[in-house]
C-alpha angles and dihedrals in degrees: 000000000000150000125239142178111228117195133172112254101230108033112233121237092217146084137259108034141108105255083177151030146171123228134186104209149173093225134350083265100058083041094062097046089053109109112223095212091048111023088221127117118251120275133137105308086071105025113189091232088061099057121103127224093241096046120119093266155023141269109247086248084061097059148072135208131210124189117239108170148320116278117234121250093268104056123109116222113253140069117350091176148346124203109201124193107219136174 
């Protein structure tokens, strides 16, 4: 697996969000469906046409992922860690 930086495309200008996160993945397009707050990848329970513009994160279409590195054996894939913004 690997370890990727997943940031929002267009910043917000707001508080109270994640603006980052760090994801150990498979691949750049199980990265950006991983859910910071949950660490799950995105299903029903938090479907992208439900999210609001001004929610805590993105839909997967409005990130990008960078590779950083290669996990080690041991890590689980799922959230490393999340920076939030808040007020």
């Amino acid at each position: 697996m690997k370890l990727y930086l997943v940031t929002q495309k267009i910043p917000r200008k707001t508080y109270d969000y994640f603006d980052s996160v760090i994801i150990c993945a498979v691949n750049e397009d199980d990265a950006v469906c991983i859910h910071p707050s949950t660490g799950k990848l995105w299903d029903d329970d938090i479907p992208y046409e439900k999210n609001d513009p001004d929610e805590v994160w993105a839909r997967p279409e409005d990130l990008v992922a960078e590779e950083i590195g290669v996990a080690n054996e041991e890590q689980a894939e799922g959230v490393i860690l999340a920076s939030w913004v808040g007020s």
